[in-house]
C-alpha positions, 0 to 999 in steps of 0.5 A, a space after each residue: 459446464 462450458 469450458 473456462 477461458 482464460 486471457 489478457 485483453 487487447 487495448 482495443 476491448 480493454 476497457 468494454 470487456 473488464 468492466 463488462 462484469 457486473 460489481 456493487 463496488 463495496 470492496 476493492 478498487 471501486 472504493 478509491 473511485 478510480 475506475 478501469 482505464 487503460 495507460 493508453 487512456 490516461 489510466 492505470 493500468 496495461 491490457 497485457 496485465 489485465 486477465 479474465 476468465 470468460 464462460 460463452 463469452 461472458 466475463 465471470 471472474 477479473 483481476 489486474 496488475 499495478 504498477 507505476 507507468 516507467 515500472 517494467 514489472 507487476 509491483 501489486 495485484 490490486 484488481 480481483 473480482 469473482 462472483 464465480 469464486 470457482 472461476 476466480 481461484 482459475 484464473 489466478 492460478 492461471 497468472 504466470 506472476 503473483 505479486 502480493 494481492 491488496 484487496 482495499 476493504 472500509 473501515 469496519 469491514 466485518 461488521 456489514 454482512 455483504 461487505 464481509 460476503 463480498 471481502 471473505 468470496 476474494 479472499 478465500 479464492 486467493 487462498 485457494 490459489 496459494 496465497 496466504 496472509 500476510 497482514 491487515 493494514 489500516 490506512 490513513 487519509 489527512 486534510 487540513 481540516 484535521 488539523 496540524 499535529 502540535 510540534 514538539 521541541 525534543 528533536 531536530 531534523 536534518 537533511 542527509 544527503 548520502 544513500 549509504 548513511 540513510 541505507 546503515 541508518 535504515 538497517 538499525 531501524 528495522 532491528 526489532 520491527 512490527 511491521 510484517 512486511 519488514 519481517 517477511 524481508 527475512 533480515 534487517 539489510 535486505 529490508 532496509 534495502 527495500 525500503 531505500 528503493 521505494 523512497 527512490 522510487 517515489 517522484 518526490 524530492 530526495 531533499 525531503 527526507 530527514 533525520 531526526 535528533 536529541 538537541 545534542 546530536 543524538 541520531 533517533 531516527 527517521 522520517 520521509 515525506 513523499 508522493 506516490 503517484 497519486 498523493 502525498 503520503 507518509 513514506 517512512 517514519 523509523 526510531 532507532 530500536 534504542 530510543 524506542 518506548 519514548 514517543 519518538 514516532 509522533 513526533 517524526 510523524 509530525 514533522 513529516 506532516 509538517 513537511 507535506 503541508 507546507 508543500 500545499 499538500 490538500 491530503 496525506 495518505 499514510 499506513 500501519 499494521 493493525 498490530 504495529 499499536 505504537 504506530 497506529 497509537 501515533 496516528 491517532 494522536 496526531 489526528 489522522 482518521 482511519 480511512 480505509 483498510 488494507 489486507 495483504 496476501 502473499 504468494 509463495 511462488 
C-alpha cells in the first residue's frame, strides 16, 4: 500500500485540497451549514490547523482545530472525516495536539442506518487514537416562533458586578453537578474557574449576567445570557446545590431567554447532557426543540 502522508496546508490550497474529499454531509460540520473557509477568507478556520492524510496525492482522511479568530490555542476538534478509518486514526495520532473531539450528530442519529455507519466510522477511529467518551449533549435552537417561556414571579434577578462573587458563587453551583464536563474539571474550584473564563471569553456584555433571588434576598442561583461568536446562546444557568429539587432551573432559564429576546436575539442556541434530566426536563418546558446533538471525546494526552 503507498505510503500515507500526513500534513497541514498552506492558504494558498486550503480551501481546494480540504474539500477535495468527497462527504454526504450527514454528520459533522456540514449539518451547521458552514462550509470550510480559511480566516483569511472570512471563515473559521487556520491552514496551520488544518491536517490531511494524502495516498498519491489524493486526500483519504481530514480534520481541523477551531477556535475563536483572537484565540492562540486549539479550543476543539470540530472537523473529522475518514472514509479510510485506517487513515483517519493516522492522521489524529499524528496531530501534535488533542483538544476535545465534538462530532455534531441529528437528532435521532442511531435510528438511521447511514447516519449511524457515517457517526460510529469517526468515532470509533477517535477511540482508535485514544480518545474516550466523555458525554452526549442534545442541543437546542430557540426562535421566536416557540414562543416566549411563561415568567414566573418567585425570583428576582440582579446584576453582579464583581468576578470574585459570581467566581465563590460558581464554586457552590458546581457542588453535586451532572454535567460531565464539570466533573471531568476534578474539583468544583477549578470548574468554576473554567466556566468564569468561558463567559469572558464570550463577546457579549458582561452587564447581562445576573444572579437570581427568593423576594427576601435569598441567593439561588445563576444565570448568563451570552453570544459565542456565531449566536446568542444560553451560557450558564446554575441553582445553588441547597435550593435544588424546586424547579429553579426553568425559571433561570427563562429569564435568560427573556434577556436575549429583547436583545432582538432571531435564535438562542443552548445545551445539556443527555443525563443532566433536570435540565433537559427544563428546556423542554420552556419550549426549546431539540435541534441537534452533540458527542464529545476526550483525549488523555
Amino acid at each position: 500500500m503507498t505510503a500515507l502522508v500526513v500534513r497541514t496546508l498552506a492558504e494558498s490550497e486550503a480551501r481546494a485540497v480540504f474539500t477535495s474529499l468527497p462527504d454526504a454531509g450527514l454528520v459533522g460540520r456540514p449539518l451547521l451549514g458552514r462550509p470550510y473557509r480559511t480566516l483569511a477568507e472570512g471563515g473559521e478556520y487556520r491552514p496551520d490547523w488544518t491536517w490531511v492524510a494524502e495516498r498519491d496525492g489524493v486526500v483519504v482522511a481530514r480534520a481541523a482545530w477551531w477556535a475563536a479568530p483572537e484565540d492562540r490555542e486549539p479550543l476543539v476538534l470540530d472537523w473529522f472525516d475518514c472514509p479510510d478509518q485506517e487513515a483517519g486514526v493516522e492522521l489524529l495520532r499524528a496531530m501534535p495536539r488533542h483538544p476535545e473531539y465534538e462530532l455534531i450528530l441529528p437528532a435521532g442519529w442511531r435510528n438511521g442506518p447511514r447516519v449511524y455507519a457515517e457517526a460510529n466510522s469517526r468515532i470509533e477511529a477517535a477511540r482508535s487514537a485514544g480518545y474516550r467518551e466523555l458525554v452526549e449533549r442534545f442541543t437546542y435552537r430557540w426562535t421566536p416562533a416557540d414562543g416566549l417561556p411563561e415568567c414566573g414571579d418567585r425570583l428576582v434577578f440582579r446584576p453582579e458586578p464583581d468576578d470574585g462573587v459570581v467566581l465563590e458563587l460558581l464554586t457552590r453551583i458546581q457542588q453535586g453537578s451532572l454535567d460531565a464536563h464539570e466533573q471531568a474539571a476534578g474539583d468544583p474550584a477549578r470548574a468554576a474557574r473554567e466556566e468564569l473564563e468561558f463567559l469572558n471569553w464570550c463577546p457579549s456584555p458582561r452587564d447581562w449576567w445576573r444572579v437570581a433571588c427568593t423576594p427576601d434576598g435569598e441567593v439561588v442561583g445563576f444565570q448568563a445570557p451570552a453570544r459565542n461568536p456565531h449566536r446568542p446562546i444560553v451560557g450558564f444557568v446554575g441553582v445553588l446545590p441547597e435550593h435544588r429539587g424546586r424547579g429553579y432551573s426553568y425559571d433561570l432559564l427563562v429569564e435568560c431567554t427573556r434577556q436575549l429576546a429583547e436583545a432582538g436575539a432571531q435564535e438562542i442556541a443552548a445545551s445539556t447532557d443527555l443525563g443532566n434530566h433536570p435540565m433537559a426536563a427544563a428546556f423542554a418546558r420552556a419550549g426549546y426543540p431539540v435541534d441537534r446533538h452533540r458527542y464529545c471525546m476526550v483525549h488523555p494526552g
